[in-house]
N, C-alpha and C positions, 0 to 999 in steps of 0.2 A: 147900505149893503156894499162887501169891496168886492171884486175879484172871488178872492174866496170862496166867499159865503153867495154870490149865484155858482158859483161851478157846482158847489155841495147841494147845492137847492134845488138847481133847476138841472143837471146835469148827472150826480150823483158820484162825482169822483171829487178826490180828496186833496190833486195834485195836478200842474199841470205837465201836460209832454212837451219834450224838446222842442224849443223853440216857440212854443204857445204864449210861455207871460211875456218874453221880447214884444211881441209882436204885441200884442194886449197893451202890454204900459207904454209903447208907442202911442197909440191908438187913443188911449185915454188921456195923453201928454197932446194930441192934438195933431201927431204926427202922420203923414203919410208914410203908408206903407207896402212893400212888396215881398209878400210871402210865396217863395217857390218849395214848395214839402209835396212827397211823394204821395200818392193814393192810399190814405189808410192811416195817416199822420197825422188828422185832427184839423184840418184847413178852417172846416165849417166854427170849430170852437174857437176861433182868431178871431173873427166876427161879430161871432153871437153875443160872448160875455160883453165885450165893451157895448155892443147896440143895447143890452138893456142896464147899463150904468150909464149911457150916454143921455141927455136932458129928451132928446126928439127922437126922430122917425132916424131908419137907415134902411137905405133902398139897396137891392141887393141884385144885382143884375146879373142874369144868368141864360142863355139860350137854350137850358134844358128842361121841357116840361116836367117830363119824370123830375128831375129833381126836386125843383122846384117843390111838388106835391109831395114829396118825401117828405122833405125838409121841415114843411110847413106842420104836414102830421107830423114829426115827431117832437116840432117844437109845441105843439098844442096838448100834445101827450104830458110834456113833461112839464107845462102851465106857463106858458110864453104863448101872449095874444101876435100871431102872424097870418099875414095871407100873401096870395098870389096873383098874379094880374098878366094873364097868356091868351092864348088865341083856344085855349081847350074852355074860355068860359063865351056867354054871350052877351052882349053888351050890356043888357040890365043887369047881369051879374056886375060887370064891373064897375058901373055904376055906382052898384048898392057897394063895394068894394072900396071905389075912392072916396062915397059920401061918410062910410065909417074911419077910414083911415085919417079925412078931413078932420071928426071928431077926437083924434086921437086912441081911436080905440086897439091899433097897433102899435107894436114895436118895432115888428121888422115884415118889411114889405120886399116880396121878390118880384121880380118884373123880369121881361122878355125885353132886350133892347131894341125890338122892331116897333113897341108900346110907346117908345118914350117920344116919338115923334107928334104921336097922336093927341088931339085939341084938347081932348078931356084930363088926360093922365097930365100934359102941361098946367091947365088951371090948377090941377091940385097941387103939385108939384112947384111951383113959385107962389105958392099961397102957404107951404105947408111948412113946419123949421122941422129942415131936414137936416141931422147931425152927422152923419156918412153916408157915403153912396161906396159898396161894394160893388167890387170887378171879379165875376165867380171864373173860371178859365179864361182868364185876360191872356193866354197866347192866342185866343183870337181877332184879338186885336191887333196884330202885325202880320204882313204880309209877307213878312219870312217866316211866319207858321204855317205848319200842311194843315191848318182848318181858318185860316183866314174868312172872317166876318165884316162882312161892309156894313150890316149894321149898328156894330158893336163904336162906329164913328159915332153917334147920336151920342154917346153917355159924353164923349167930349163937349158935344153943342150943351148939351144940359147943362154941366159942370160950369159950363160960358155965362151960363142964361142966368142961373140962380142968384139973388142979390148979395148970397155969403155963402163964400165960395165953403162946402164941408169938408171932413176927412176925408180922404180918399183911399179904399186899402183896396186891395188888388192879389190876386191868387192862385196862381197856376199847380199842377203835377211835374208839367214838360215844359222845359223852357230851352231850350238851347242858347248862349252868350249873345248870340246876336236877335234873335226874340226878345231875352231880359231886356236888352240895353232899348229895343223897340218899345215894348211896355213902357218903361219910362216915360222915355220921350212922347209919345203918341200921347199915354194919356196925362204927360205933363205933371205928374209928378214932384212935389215940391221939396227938395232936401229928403228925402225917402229912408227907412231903415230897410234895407234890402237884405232879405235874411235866408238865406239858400241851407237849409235842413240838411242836405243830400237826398239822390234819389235813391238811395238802397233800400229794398225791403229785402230784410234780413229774412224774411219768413219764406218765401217764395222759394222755391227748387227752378231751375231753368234748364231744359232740355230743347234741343232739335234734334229728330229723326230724320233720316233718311227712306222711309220703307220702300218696299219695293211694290206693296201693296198696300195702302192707304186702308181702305175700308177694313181687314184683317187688322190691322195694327189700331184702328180705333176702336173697333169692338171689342178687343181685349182689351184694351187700356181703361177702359169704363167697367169690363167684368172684373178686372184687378179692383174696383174701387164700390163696391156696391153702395148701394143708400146714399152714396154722394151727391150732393150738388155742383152740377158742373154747366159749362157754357164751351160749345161749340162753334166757334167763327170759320164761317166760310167767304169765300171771295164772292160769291154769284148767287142769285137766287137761285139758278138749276141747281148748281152744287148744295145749296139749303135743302131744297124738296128730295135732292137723291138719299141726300146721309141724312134726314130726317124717316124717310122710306127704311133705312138698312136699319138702322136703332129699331125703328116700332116694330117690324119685323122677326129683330131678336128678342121679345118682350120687356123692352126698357120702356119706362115713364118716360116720357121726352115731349117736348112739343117744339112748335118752332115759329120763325118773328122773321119778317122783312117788307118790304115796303111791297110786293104784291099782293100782298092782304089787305082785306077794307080794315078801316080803322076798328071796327068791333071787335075783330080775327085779331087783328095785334093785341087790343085790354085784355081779350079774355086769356089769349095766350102769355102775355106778360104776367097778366097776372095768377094764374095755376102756377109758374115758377116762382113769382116772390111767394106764393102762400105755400110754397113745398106741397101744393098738390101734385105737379111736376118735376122733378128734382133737375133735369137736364131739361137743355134748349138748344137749338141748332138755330144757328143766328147769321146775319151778314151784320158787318160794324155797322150799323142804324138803332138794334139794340144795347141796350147797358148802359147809355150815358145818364147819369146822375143817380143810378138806381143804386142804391147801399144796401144790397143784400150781402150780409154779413160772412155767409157761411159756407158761398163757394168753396170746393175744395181746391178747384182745376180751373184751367182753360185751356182750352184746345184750338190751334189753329188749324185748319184741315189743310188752309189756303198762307199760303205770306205773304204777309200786311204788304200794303205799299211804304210804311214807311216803318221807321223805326218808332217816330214821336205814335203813330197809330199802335202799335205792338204795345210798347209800355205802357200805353192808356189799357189799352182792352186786356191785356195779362196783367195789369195791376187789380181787375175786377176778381180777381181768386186774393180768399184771404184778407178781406178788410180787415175780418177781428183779430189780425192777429196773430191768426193760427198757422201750422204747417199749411202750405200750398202748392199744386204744381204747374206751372206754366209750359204746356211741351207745346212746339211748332214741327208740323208734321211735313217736308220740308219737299219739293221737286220742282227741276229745272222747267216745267211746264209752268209753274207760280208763277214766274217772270213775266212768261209769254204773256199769259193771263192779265198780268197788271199794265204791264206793258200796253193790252189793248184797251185796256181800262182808263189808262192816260192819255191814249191816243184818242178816246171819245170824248175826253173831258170837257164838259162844258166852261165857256170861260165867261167872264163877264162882258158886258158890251159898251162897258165904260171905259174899260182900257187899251192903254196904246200898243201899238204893234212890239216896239221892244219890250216893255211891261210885259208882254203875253209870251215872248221869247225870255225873260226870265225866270217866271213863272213854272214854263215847262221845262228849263235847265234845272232846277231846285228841286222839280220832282223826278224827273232822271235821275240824279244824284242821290235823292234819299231810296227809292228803290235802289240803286246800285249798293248803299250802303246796307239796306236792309238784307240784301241778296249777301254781303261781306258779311254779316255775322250767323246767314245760316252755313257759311262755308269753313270758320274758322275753326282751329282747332284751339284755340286759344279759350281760356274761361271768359263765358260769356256773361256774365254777370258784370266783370273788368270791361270787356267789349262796352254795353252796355251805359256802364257808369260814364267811360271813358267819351263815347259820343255825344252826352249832355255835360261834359267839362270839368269833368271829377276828375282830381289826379289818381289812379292807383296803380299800385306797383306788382301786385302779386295773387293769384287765386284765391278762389272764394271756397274752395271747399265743397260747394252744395250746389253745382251744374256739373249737365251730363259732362262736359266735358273735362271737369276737374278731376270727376271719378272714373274717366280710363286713361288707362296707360296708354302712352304716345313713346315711338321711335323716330329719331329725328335723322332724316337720311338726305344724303346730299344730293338733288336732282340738277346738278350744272351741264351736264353731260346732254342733258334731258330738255332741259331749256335752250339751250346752244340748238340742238335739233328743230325746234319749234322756232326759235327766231327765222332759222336760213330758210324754213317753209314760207313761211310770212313776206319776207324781203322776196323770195323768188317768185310768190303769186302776186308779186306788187300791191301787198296789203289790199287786197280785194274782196276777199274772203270773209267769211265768219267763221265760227268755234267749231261747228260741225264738218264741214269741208276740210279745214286742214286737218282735224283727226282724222278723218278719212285719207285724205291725202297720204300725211304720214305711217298709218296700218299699213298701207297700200292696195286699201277696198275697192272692188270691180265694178262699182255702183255705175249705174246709166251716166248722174250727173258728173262723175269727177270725170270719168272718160270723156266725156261731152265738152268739158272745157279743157280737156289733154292733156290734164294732171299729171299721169303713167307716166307720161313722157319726160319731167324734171326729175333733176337728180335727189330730191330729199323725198321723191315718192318710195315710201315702204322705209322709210329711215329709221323707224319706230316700229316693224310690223309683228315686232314680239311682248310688246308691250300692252296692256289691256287698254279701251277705248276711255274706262272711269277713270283707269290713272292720268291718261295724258291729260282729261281733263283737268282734275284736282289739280296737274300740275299749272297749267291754264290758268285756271281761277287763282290758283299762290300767283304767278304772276300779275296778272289782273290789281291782286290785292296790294302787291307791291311797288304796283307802279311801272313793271317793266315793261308791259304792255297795258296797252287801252281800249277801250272799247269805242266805236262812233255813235253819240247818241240818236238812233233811229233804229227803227223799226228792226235794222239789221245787224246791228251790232258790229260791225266789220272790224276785225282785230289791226290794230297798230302797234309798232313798235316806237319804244320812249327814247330818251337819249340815252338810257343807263344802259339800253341792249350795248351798246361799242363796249361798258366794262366787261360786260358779260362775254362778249367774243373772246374779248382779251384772254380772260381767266384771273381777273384782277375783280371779280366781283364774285363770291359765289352764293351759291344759294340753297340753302336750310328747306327741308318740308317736314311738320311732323304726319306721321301715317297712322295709322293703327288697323288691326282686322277688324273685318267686320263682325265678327264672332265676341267682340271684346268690348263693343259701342250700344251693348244692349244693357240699361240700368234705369235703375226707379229709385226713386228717394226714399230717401229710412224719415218718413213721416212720425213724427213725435207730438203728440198737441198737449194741449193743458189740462185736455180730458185724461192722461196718462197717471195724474198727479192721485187718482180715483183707485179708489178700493175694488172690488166685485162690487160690492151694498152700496159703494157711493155712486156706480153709473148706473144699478138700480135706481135711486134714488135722483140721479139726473134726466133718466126717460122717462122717470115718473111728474118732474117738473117742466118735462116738455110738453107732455101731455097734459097740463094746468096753462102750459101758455096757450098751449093750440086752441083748447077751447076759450081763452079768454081771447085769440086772435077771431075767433070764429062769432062770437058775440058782439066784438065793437068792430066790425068787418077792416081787421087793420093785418097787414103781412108782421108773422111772427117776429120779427128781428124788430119792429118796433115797439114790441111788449116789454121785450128784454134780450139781451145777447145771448147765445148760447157760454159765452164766458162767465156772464153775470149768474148764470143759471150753478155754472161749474164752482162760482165762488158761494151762491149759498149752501151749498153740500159742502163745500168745509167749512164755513163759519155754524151751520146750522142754527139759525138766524127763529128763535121763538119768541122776539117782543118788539118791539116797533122799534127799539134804540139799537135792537141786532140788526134789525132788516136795514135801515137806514146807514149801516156797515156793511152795506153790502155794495160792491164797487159796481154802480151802475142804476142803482137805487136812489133816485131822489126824494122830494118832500112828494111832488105831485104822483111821482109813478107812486109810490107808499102809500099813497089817498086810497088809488083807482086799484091798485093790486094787490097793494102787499099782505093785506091779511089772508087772502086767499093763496097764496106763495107757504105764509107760514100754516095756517091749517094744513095744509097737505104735509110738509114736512114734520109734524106735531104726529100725524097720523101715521106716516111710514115708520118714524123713528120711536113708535108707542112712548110717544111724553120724554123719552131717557136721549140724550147725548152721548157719542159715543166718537172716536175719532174714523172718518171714512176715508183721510187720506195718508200720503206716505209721507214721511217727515222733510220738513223744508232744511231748502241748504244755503240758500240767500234770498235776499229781500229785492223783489222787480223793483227795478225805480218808478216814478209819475203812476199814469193811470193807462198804460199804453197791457197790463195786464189786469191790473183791478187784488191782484194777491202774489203772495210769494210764488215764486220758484219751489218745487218739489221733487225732490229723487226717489223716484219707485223703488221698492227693493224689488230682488229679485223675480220673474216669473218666469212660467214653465214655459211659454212659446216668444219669450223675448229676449234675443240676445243682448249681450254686454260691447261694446266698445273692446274696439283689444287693447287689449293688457300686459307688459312683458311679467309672467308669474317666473317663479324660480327653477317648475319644471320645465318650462320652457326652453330658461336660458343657460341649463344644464345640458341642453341636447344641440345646443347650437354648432355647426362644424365649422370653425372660420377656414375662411379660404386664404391663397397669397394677395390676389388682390380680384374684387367682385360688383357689379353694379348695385343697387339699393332696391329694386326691383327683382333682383337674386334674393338678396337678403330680404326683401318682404316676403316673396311665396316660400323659402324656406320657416319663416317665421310661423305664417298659416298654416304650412305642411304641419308642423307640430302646436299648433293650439288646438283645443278642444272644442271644433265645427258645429258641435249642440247649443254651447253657449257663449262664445264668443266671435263674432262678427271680426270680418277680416282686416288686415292692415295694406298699406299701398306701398311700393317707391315713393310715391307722390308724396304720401301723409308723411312719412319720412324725412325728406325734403324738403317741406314746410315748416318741420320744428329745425330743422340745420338754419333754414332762410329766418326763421325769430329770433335765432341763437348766433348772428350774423357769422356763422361756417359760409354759406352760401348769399346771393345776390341773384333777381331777378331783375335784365334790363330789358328795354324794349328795342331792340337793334334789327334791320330790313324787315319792318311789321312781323317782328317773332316774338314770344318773350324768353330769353334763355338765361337756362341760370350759370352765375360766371363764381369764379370760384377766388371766395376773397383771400387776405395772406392767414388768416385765421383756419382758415379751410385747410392750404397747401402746409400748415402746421400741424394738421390734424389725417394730414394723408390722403385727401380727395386729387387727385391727378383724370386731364382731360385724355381721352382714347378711342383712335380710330376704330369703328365697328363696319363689320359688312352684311348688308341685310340678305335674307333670304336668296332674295332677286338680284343679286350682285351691287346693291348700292353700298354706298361709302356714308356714315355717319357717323357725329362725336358724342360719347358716352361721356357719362362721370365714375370714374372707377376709384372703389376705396381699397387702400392697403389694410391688411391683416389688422393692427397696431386701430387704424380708423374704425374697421368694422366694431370692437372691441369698444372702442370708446363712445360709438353712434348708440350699443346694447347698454351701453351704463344710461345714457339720457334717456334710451326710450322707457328706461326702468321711474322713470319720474313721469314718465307724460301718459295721457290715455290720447289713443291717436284715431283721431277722425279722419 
């Protein structure tokens, strides 16, 4: 058997995804390896194929029990002999465990690395010809990761102990450059294919809110989304029990998971969400790790993470299959506090040294500051994102909140010059709230109490709103002109760059927007779209074949079959073993245990006859990361179109002498037809100028702006002073007459997102 023919057999896909046969023909070439691929990108399939082409056993080390138990059922599902060997079994279990494994009667064994120390699991273990030993989240193996594991050291001692030395491959979501280069090292790693995916999931929507009130803003975000599957992360268990109380209340299915639960309270509740008796969960990060339910739609952070590597794990749990997803962070300056006190409890270990402990809690300082920088940014956060795990990117994503509003970029130097001289006059003693204060010129008990009134930058600002001075704060912050001191109090400093700023030799960029204009949801599209009326008939008529076959061999639905694989039998309509086995997802063993029961039912909706139930395809998905083509619906009554420049449109267009792109968008929407076609941006605008290199985005005083190449100032884009509302000073991009004219001819070739 090669590669192939297990992927086809035991797997039921045709093809492998990005980066999977790399790492496989590594593997089987005898190479060590280090797989960094995003959640949702097939990690587990780097492993699995070469462990059953490999002569012996591969031990698979993971500190996740749920996984672990996942894993193991779906490899047994799909006829691959595995087990698991955790603290969830009791000793005779494992026993009876290593004395099979002894025999051979496994392929791939998972283990918990706190096991591997233990007298039994070592007999077996240098007695056994072990062909690999897998590193499942090996960034806990470095102590520059926010989940550092001590005893994730053991698989080193093992690797030491065994008389031939095996593969070693190794596999993380999050790695950061100086984690990567730790991995390595730590677990010694020999000549390595190091193979970095990217961390994008392209499927994922990313949003931060600001609300003003949190519970009002989640309970509609979950009534916008009915019958979904979603995961709610809170910071604390109080904050679990409250918004677990407000949900049940509004009569939502919800249950909820944290470690003040006895362990019974957590199975039964973990598991009413995998088996969609539940569809939502309100959670503290203790839940979700290795759990591959497929078919979240959402994640919701109520609370912000402590870190950024914490955030992309647990929003990477919306959307495994594939599908449209959204991750929104529900976002307030009380988070901080919150986290804040949550590191200042932090238990440490009592192994290590006093410096060790002082680096330790500078590393998490820093990543909460970080994570605190991308719910303030106005920058696409996606880019953000990419950008702090070591991705280069230059330019928006398109599909964050913040890509899809409009931002004015206005000049706060005036604004920041005010705030420096606050700072330097209270001898940087201060924190963030005191000098806004200060600056209004607020009558409060405390400012008077240390005789603020009395400095000359008291009330310097007292026309200015308290959010703004912030935001402008935090831009500072971000940019380095000011600092925070790491404790408890945050007490604001000024950097070397304040002297340019005095100057006037430095100035400084913010983009703003209303708050009236920061309210948006994702134009959600999934692969269920590609579906007729009669074929999503025919889809809840095959979920309802899985449920009951999930309910029979007591296994969570998404181990029967994916709701994709589900999506692809309705178009292939699959009535003889050689169809089903064409079915992306469908193996030899799932086709034993299911398939004829899959086809009956579709024999029976579709009375014997074939008939096409989807919309015509427009290109071919690459690998198996969809399982079938691409589809373009035609047209429906309640779904708009993309805009479009049609000819009535561009008949009614009035050019001006010279106008920003943002002009030219909403008079665009002013005359398109608001029933069926979806609107256009500046922004989208913009993005086809920056592919059509008119335009350039760089990254200049942490902004990204876009600069205007000679391609552009040939085509009539010229930079220009604006004055905002509130008397600021900002630089537009303005087109001449001649440019508007020739932006309408390109948009006449593009559909603009």
């Amino acid at each position: 058997m090669n590669k192939f023919e297990a992927l086809k057999k035991y797997f039921g896909y045709d093809s492998f995804r990005e980066g999977q046969e790399s790492l496989i023909d590594s593997i089987l070439n005898g190479q060590d390896v280090l797989g960094i691929m995003p959640t949702g990108a097939g990690k587990s399939i780097c492993y699995q194929v070469p462990a059953l082409l490999l002569p012996g056993i591969t031990l698979v080390i993971s500190p996740l029990i749920s996984l672990m138990k996942d894993q193991v059922r779906s490899l047994n599902q799909a006829g691959v002999h595995a087990a698991y060997i955790n603290s969830s079994l009791t000793e005779n279990q494992i026993s009876m465990a290593l004395a099979n494994a002894a025999k051979g009667q496994y392929k791939i064994i998972y283990v918990a690395p706190e096991r591997l120390e233990t007298y039994s699991f070592l007999e077996f273990a240098l007695n056994a010809s072990i062909s690999m030993i897998t590193v499942d989240e090996a960034h806990c193996i470095s102590q520059w990761g926010q989940d550092f594991r001590p005893s994730y050291m053991n698989i080193v001692k093992l690797v030491s102990r065994l008389s031939k030395r095996p593969i070693v491959s190794a596999f993380t979501a999050t790695a950061t450059t100086n984690v990567k280069e730790d991995i390595i090292c730590v677990l010694g790693l020999a000549g390595p294919n190091v193979l970095v995916t990217g961390f994008d999931r392209k499927n994922l929507y990313f949003e931060v809110k600001t609300p003003r009130k949190k519970d009002e803003e989640l309970v509609s975000y979950i009534k916008e989304h009915p019958g979904e599957s979603g995961i709610i992360y809170c910071a604390t268990r109080k904050n679990v029990e409250s918004v677990y109380e407000l949900l049940l209340s509004q009569g939502l299915e919800v249950t909820k998971y944290h470690a003040g639960l006895t362990n019974e309270e957590r199975k039964i509740n973990q598991d009413a969400f995998i088996f969609d008796e539940k569809p939502i969960v309100v959670a503290t990060n203790a839940f979700g790790m290795g759990i591959d339910k497929s078919n979240v739609r959402y994640v919701v952070h109520y609370n912000m993470p402590q870190s950024m590597e914490n955030y992309y794990q647990e929003a990477g749990r919306a959307g495994r299959d594939g599908e449209k997803a959204d991750c929104v962070l529900l976002y307030s300056p009380q988070d901080v506090m919150i986290n804040q006190f949550l590191l200042d409890n932090k238990e440490v270990r009592r192994d290590m040294e006093e410096d060790e402990i002082k680096a330790v809690k500078e590393r998490d300082v820093q990543r909460l500051r970080d994570m605190t920088y991308y719910c303030r940014t106005k920058e696409c956060l996606r880019s953000h994102i990419l950008r702090y795990f070591g991705e280069n990117v230059y330019s928006g994503c398109g599909n964050c909140s913040n890509c899809l509003t409009e931002y004015e970029e206005i000049d706060v130097t005036d604004m920041c010059i005010s705030i420096i001289k606050a700072i330097l006059e209270t001898r940087q003693r201060f924190g963030i709230n005191v000098i806004v204060g200060m600056l209004r010129g607020e009558k409060k008990a405390k400012l008077l109490s240390y005789r603020l009134d009395e400095l000359q930058n008291y009330g310097a600002l007292k026309e200015v709103s308290e959010s703004r001075i912030k935001q402008v704060i935090n831009e500072m912050l971000m940019k380095g002109i000011l600092q925070a001191t790491e404790d408890k109090y945050a007490l604001l400093r000024c950097s070397e760059q304040v002297d340019e700023v005095l100057k006037g030799s430095y100035r400084i960029q913010m983009k703003i927007s209303e708050e009236q204009e920061k309210k948006k949801t994702s134009q959600k599209k999934r692969t269920s779209d590609v579906l007729t009326s009669k074929g999503m008939d025919l889809f809840e008529r095959l979920r309802e074949v899985r449920a009951g076959l999930a309910r029979e061999e007591a296994l969570p639905p998404y181990i029967i079959s994916s709701d994709k694989t589900l999506i692809d039998m309705c178009i292939k309509l699959p009535f003889t073993k050689e169809e089903m086995l064409n079915v992306s997802g469908i193996g030899e063993n799932k086709y034993q245990k299911y398939g004829q029961q899959f086809i009956e039912a579709i024999k029976e909706f579709m009375g014997g006859e074939k008939e096409q139930l989807y919309f015509e395809p427009v290109e071919e998905a690459p690998g198996n990361d969809s399982g079938s083509s691409i589809y373009k619906p035609e047209k429906r009554n309640k779904k708009k179109e993309a805009f479009r420049l049609t000819p009535e449109i561009e008949e009614r267009i009035v050019y001006l002498p010279e106008c920003t792109m943002p002009e030219l968008a909403g008079q665009l929407n002013e005359l398109r037809d608001e029933r069926t076609m979806k609107k256009t941006s500046g922004a989208a605008i913009e993005r086809m100028l920056i592919s059509r290199s008119y335009l350039e985005e760089r990254y200049i005083d942490g902004i990204w702006r876009k600069i205007i190449l000679e391609k552009g100032k040939e085509l009539g884009i010229f930079p220009k002073t604006r004055i905002s509302e509130k008397g600021w000073e900002y630089e537009a991009l303005y087109y001449s007459e001649e440019a508007q004219r020739k932006v309408v001819e390109m948009i006449r070739e593009e559909v603009l997102v």
